[in-house]
C-alpha positions in Angstrom: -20.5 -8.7 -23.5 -20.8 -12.0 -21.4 -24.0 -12.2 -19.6 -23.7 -10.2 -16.0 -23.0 -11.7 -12.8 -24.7 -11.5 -9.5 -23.1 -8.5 -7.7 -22.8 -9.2 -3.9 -22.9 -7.3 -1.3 -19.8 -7.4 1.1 -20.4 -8.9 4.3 -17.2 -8.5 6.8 -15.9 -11.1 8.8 -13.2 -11.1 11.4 -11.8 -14.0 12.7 -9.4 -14.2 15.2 -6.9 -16.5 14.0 -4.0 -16.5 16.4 -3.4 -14.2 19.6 -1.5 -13.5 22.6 -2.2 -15.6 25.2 -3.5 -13.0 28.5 -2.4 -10.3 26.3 -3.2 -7.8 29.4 -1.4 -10.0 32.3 1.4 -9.8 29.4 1.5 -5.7 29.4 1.2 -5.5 32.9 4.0 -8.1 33.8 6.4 -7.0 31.2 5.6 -2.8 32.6 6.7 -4.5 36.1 9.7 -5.6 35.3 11.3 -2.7 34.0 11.1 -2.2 38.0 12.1 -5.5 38.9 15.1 -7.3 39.8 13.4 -10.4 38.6 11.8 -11.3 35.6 7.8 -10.9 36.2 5.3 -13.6 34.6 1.9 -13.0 33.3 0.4 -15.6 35.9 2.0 -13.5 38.6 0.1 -10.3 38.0 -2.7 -10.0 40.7 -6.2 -8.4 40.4 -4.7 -5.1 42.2 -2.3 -5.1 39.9 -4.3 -5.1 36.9 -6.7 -2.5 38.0 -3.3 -0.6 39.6 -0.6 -0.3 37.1 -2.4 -1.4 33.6 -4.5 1.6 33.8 -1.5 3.8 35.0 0.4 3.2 32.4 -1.7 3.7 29.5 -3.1 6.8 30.8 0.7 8.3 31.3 1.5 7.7 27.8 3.9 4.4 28.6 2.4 2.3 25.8 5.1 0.3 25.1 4.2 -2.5 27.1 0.9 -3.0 25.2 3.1 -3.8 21.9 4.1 -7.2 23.3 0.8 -8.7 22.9 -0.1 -9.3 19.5 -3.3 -10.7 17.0 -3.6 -12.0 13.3 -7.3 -11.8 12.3 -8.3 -12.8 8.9 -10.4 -10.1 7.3 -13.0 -11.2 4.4 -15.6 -9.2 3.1 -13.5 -5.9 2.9 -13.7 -3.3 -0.1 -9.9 -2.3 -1.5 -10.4 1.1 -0.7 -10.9 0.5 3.0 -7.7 -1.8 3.0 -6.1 1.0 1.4 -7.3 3.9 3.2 -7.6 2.3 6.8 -5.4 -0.3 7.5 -2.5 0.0 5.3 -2.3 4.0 5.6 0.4 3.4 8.9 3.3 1.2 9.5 2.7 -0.8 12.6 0.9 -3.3 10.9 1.8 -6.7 8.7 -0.4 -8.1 6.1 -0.7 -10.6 3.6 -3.4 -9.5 1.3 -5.0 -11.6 -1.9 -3.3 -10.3 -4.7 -5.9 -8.7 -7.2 -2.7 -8.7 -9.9 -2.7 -12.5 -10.7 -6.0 -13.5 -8.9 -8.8 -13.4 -11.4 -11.4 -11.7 -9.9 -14.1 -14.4 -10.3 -16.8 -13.7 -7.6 -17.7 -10.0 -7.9 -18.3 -9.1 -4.0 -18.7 -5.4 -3.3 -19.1 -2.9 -1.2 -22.5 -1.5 -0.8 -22.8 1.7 1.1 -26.2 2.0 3.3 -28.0 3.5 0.8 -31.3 2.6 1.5 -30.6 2.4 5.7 -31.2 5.8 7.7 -28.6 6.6 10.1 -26.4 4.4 8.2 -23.2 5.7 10.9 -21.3 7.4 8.1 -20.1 11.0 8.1 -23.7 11.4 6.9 -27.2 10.0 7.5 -28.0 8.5 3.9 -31.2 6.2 2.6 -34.1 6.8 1.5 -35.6 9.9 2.1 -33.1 10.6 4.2 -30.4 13.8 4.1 -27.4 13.7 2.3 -24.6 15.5 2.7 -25.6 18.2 0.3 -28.5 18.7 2.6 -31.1 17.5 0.3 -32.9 14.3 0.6 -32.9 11.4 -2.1 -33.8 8.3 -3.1 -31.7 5.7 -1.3 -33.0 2.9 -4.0 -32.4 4.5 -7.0 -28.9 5.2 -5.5 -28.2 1.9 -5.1 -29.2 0.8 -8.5 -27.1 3.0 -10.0 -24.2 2.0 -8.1 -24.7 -1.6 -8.8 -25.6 -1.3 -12.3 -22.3 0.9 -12.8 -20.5 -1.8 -10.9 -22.1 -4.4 -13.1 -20.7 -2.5 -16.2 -17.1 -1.9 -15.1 -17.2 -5.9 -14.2 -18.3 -6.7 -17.7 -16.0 -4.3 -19.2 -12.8 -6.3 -16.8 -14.3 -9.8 -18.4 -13.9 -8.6 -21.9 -10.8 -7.0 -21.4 -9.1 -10.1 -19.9 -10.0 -11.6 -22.9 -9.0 -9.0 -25.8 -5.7 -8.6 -24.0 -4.1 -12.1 -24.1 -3.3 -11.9 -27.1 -1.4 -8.7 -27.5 0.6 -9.8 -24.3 1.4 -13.0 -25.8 2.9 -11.0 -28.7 5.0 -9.2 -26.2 5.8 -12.2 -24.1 7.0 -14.7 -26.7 10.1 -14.1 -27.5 11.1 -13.5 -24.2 9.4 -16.3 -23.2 12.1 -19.0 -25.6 14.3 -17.2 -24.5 13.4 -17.9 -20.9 13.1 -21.7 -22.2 9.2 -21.5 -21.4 6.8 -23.6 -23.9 3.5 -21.9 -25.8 1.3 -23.2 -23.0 3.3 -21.3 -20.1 3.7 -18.4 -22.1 0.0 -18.1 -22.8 -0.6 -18.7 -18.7 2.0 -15.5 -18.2 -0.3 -13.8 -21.0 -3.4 -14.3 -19.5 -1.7 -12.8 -15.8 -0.5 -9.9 -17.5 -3.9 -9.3 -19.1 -5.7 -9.7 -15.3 -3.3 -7.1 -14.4 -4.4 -4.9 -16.9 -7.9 -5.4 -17.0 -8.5 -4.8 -13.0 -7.1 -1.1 -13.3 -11.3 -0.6 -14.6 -12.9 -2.6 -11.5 -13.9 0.1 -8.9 -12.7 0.0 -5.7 -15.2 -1.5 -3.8 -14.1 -4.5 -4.9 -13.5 -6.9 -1.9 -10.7 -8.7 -0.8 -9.3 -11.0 1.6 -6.2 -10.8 3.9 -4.2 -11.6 7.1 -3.5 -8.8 9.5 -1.4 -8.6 12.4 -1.2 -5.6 14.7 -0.2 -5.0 18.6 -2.9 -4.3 21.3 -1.6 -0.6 21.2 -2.2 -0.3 17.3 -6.0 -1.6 17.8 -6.8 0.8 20.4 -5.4 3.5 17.6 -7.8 1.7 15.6 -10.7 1.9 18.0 -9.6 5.9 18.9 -9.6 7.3 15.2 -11.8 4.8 13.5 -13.8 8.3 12.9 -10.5 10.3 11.1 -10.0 8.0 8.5 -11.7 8.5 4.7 -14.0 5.3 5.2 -15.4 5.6 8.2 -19.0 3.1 7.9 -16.5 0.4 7.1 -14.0 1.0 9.1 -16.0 0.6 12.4 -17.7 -2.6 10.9 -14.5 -4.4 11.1 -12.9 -2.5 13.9 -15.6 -3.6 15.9 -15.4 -7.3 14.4 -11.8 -7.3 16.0 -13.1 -6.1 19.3 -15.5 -8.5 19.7 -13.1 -11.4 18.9 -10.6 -10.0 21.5 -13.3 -9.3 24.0 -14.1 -13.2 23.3 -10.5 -14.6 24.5 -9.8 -11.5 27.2 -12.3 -9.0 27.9 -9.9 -7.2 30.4 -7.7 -5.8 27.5 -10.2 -3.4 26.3 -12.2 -2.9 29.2 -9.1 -1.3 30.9 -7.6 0.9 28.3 -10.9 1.8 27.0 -13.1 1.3 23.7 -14.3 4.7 23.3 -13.8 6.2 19.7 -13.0 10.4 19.5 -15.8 12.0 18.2 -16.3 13.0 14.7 -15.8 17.1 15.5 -13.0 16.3 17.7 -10.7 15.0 15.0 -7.9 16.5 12.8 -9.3 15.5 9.7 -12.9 16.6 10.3 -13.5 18.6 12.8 -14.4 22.4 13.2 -11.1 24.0 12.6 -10.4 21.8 9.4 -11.7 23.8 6.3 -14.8 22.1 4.8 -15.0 19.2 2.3 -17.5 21.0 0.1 -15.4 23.8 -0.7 -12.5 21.8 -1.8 -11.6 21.7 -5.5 -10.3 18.3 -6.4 -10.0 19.6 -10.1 -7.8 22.5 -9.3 -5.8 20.7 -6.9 -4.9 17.5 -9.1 -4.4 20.7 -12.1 -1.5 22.3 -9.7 -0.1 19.5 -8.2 0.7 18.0 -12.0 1.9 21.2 -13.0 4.8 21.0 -10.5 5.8 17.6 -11.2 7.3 19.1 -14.5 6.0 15.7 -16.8 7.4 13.2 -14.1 5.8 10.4 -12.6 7.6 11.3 -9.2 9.7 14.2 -8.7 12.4 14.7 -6.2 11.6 17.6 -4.2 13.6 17.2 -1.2 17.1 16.1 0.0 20.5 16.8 1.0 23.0 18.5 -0.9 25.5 16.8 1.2 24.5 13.8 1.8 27.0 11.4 0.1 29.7 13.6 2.4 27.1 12.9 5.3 26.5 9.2 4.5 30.9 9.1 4.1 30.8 10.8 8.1 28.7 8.6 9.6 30.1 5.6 8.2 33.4 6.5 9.6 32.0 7.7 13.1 30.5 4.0 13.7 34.3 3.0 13.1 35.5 5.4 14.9 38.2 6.0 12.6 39.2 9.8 10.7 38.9 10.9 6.9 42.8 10.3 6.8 42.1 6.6 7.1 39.1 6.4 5.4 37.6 8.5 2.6 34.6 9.7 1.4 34.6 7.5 -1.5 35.9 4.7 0.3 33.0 4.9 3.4 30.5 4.7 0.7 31.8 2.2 -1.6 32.0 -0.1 1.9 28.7 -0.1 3.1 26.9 0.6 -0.6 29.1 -1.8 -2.8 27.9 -5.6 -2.4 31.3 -6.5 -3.2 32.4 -5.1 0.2 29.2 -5.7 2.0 27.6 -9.0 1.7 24.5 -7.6 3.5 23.3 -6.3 0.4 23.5 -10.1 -0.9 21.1 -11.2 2.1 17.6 -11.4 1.4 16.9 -11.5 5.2 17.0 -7.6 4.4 18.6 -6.9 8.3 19.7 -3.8 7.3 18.5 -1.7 9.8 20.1 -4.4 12.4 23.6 -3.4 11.1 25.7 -1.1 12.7 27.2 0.2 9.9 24.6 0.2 7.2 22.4 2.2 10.1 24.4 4.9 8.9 22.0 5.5 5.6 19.3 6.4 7.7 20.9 10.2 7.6 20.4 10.7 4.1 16.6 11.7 3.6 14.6 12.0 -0.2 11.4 13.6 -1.1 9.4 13.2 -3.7 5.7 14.4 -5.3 4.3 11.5 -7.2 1.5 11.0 -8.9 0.4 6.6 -9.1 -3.1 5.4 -9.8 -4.9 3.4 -6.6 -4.3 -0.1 -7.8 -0.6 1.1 -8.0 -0.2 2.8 -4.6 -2.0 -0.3 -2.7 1.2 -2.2 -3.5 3.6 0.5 -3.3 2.1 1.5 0.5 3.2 -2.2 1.7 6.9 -0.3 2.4 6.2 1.3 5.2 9.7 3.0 5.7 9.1 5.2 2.8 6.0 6.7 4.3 3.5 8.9 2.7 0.6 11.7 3.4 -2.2 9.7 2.1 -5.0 12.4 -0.1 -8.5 12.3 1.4 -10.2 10.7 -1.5 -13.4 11.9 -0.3 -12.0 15.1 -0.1 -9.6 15.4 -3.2 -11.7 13.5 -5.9 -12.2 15.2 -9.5 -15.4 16.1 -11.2 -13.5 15.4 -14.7 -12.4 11.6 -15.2 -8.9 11.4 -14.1 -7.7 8.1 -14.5 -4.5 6.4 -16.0 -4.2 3.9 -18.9 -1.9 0.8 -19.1 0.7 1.0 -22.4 -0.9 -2.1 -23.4 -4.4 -1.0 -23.6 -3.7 1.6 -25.0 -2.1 0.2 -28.3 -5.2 -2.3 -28.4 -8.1 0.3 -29.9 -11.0 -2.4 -28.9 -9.4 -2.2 -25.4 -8.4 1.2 -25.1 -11.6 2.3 -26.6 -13.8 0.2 -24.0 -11.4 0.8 -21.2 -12.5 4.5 -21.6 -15.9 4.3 -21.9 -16.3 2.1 -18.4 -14.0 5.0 -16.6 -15.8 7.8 -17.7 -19.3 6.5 -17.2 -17.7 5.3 -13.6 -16.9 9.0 -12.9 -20.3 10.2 -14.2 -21.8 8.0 -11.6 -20.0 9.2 -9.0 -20.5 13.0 -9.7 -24.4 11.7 -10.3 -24.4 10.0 -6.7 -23.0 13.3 -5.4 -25.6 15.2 -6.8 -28.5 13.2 -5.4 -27.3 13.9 -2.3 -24.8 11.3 -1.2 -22.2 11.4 0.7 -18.4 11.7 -1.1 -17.2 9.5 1.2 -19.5 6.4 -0.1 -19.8 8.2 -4.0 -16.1 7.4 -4.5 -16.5 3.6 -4.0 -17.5 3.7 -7.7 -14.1 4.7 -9.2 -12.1 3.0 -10.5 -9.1 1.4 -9.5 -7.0 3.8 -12.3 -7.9 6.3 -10.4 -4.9 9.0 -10.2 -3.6 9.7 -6.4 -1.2 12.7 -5.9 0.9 12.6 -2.4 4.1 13.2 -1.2 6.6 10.7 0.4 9.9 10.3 2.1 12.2 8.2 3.7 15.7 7.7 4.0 18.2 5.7 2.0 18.1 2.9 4.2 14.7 2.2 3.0 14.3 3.4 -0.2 17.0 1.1 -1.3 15.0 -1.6 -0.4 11.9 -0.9 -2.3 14.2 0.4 -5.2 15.9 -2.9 -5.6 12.2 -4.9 -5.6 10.6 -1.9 -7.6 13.3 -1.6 -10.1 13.0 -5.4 -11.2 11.5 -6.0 -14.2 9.0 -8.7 -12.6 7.7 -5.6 -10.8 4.2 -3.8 -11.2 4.8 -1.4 -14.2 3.2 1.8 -12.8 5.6 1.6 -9.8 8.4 0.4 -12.0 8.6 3.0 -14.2 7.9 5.7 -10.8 11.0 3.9 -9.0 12.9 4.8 -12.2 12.4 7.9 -12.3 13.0 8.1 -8.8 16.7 6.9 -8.5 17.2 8.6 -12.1 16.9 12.1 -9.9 19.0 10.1 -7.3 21.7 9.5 -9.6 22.1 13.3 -10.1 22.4 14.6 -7.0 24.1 11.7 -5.4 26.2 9.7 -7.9 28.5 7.8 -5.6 25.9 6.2 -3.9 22.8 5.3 -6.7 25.8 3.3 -8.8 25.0 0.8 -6.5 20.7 1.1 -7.1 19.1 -1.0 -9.3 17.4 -4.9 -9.3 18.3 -7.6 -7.3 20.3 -9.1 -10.5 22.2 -6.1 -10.5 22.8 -6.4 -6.8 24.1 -9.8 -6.9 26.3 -9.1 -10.0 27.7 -6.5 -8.2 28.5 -8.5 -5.2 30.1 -11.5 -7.4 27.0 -13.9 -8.6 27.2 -15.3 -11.4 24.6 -17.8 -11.4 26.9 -20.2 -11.6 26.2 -24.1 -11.2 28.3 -26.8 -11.8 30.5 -24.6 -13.9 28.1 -23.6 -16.2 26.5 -19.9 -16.7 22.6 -20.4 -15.9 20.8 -18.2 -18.3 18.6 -16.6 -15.1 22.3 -15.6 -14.3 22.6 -13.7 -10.6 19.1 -13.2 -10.5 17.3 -14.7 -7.7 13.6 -15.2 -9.2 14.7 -18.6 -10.8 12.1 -19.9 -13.3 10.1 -16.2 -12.6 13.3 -14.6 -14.1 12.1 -11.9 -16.5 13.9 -13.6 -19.1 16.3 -10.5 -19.6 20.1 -10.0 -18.4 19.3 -6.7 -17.2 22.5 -6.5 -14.9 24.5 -6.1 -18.2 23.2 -2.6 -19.0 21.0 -1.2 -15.9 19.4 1.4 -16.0 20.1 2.0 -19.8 17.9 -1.3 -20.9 14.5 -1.2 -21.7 11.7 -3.1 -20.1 9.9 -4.7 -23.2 6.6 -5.5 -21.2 
């Protein structure tokens, strides 16, 4: 093992990088107009005004207005899991987040809980000698050691393993890779991405991260009014109340009308008095039934319509306004779902949802139960029009280790071995931690990110196409991959007409025509649109039936 690294402790910082300019003169001016026969500017907006109509109509529920102005901070000194949990668990939101998949991990910052603080402002006064929420008092010192040491461990572990695995993905990679026309050198670079991937499923998920995050005056006052619902709530009001100090910095009017005031712990959904409580929750049994209805699948479709291809077929010929005797059912669908016929598909503007006619997938609806490590879902939750109940991790955790292991790994028995022993002993500390006395919600900062999560989501066609044409690409994270696979695999039973047209973008483009053609000539990429990143594979000739080699 390579000697250990200082671990450091996460300090967040919020920046305010960009903003609306009088972001309340904006809401107020833009509510006027609706009653206007002119447009109304921010600079005309008077004091009376302000204190009149601003606090009128966010108290009637009229919140539209407040969407208008808008602010990118750049967060720093953030765990994963809160990023996870907090600000990626909705959709009005847009991030651009370090990517812990090709970024080695080089600097180990983490996420301490407040061990050693009393009233640390957690679900639960924790520290030393303080009560936990097992009502018994601990040691908040030797809590923290153990934390960091366990940290230390899984960090070593995620060195070694980045190492061990080059190799073996090198193997894998190489032929592919002269195929692809790619020399030693930039195949061993792709190797050592592939084995960062890999390794990082055994960090825990306190690691930190960086990111850009944009969100509407509106979605930060949700911010400010939940910040106690959410499965991280210590962290979660460190940064929220980084972003309100920025914003109170440019325009202190903004929140001082609306209101900064967060709902009380016992007054939320999640927590309060008529939810049943934490303690009493079996993780193990949970996770134990919610596997045994997912029949062996990664995701299983659980929900959808019968008719939808007939519904899909009706709505595409209401928008026309045209009857089945002019257009049929197999005719609607091939028009808007064949990129021969529709170019749209061809786009990668993705303005789907801005087309009259391909608006008409939004009727057709799936469900599925899936079960994706943590890592996995973080990317997965970026598309936000397949929408998910996210589990309490705090609340669902396991007491047995309950974690997932990458193919690669496991054919490497050095790796595989190793990769084991770091998850267990990670859950061991964390059912430790929990038996001190601390607090769930800062004990599962220790797990690992190969942590199993169990949910349920849905969305319509209009948006699952999307993700399935990224997810479905051979470039894409495996976990999610091989879920989206077995995703439009149930698709294609239930609604043939329309999943012959699922698949990667290659497949996409082939269907609508692309050849990759340039200056006569058949590039070996072919229609796929990843150039030199092309997976090196003419996986339009014989999706889904082809196997991903890597």
């Amino acid at each position: 093992m390579p000697e250990p690294k200082t671990i450091k402790p996460l300090k967040p910082k919020v920046e305010l990088l960009s903003y609306t300019k009088d972001p309340f003169d904006i809401a107020v001016a833009s509510a006027r107009t609706c009653y206007s026969a002119n447009l109304i500017k921010p600079y005309e907006v008077t004091e009376g005004q302000r204190e009149r109509i601003g606090g009128l109509i966010y108290e009637a529920g009229h919140h539209t207005p407040f969407q208008h102005p808008t602010f990118v901070f750049g967060i720093s000194g953030v765990s994963r899991h809160f990023v996870w949990s907090f600000l990626h668990s909705h959709p009005f939101y847009n991030s651009e987040q370090q990517s812990q998949r090709y970024v080695y991990f080089d600097d180990p910052e983490v996420f301490i809980p407040p061990f050693e603080s009393e009233g640390s402002g957690g679900r639960a006064g924790v520290g030393l000698g303080t009560t936990g929420s097992g009502g018994t008092k601990y040691d908040g010192f030797k809590a923290a050691n153990l934390y960091k040491n366990a940290f230390t461990k899984a960090y070593q572990a995620y060195e070694r393993l980045s190492e061990i695995l080059i190799e073996d993905n090198f193997r894998l990679m190489s032929q592919i890779g002269k195929i692809k026309g790619q020399t030693d050198k930039q195949i061993r670079v792709d190797s050592e991405k592939k084995a960062i991937e890999n390794a990082r499923y055994v960090l825990p998920i306190c690691a930190s991260t960086t990111l850009y995050h944009t969100v509407s005056a509106i979605t930060l006052q949700r911010y400010i009014r939940l910040v106690n619902s959410c499965d991280v709530p210590y962290e979660a009001k460190r940064v929220v109340d980084g972003m309100m100090g920025a914003l109170n910095q440019i325009d202190p009017t903004l929140l001082k009308m609306i209101g900064e005031a967060p709902m009380a712990v016992n007054d939320t959904l999640e927590w309060g008095e008529n939810t049943p409580e934490s303690a009493k929750v079996d993780g193990d049994k949970f996770a134990a039934e919610f596997d045994a209805d997912l029949d062996g699948r990664i995701s299983k479709l659980v929900n959808y319509q019968g008719s939808g291809e007939m519904m899909l077929a009706g709505a595409v010929r209401e928008v026309l306004g045209i009857s089945g005797d002019e257009l049929t059912d197999d005719e609607a669908i091939d028009l808007v779902m064949n990129p021969k016929k529709n170019r749209y598909h061809l786009d990668t503007l993705n303005s789907f949802a801005h087309s009259p006619l391909m608006r008409a997938m939004q009727h057709i609806t799936y469900t599925f139960k899936k079960k994706i490590t943590h890592t996995a879902d973080s990317q997965d939750q970026r598309h936000r029009t397949t929408p998910t109940s996210k589990p309490l991790l705090s609340r669902v955790h396991t007491m047995k280790p309950d974690y997932h292991v990458p193919e690669v790994v496991e054919k490497n028995a050095e790796a595989a071995a190793l990769y084991r022993e770091i998850c267990d002993m990670l859950w061991s500390v964390k059912n430790e931690l929990i038996d001190m006395g601390v607090s769930p919600e800062y004990a599962v900062y220790i797990l690992p990110n190969a942590l199993n999560l169990r949910f349920t989501q849905s969305g319509n066609l209009l948006g699952f196409v999307h993700k399935w044409r990224l997810r479905t690409c051979f470039n894409a994270q495996l976990e999610i991959y091989n879920s989206s696979i077995d995703e439009v695999a149930q698709v294609t039973e239930v609604h043939p007409r329309i999943a012959r047209y699922l698949g990667p973008p290659c497949l996409t483009r082939h269907q609508g025509g692309i050849r990759g053609d340039e200056d006569g000539e058949m590039l070996r990429e072919g229609p796929c649109p990843e150039g030199a990143h092309w997976c090196g594979i003419p996986v339009w000739m014989n999706f889904p039936k082809v196997r991903r080699p890597f």
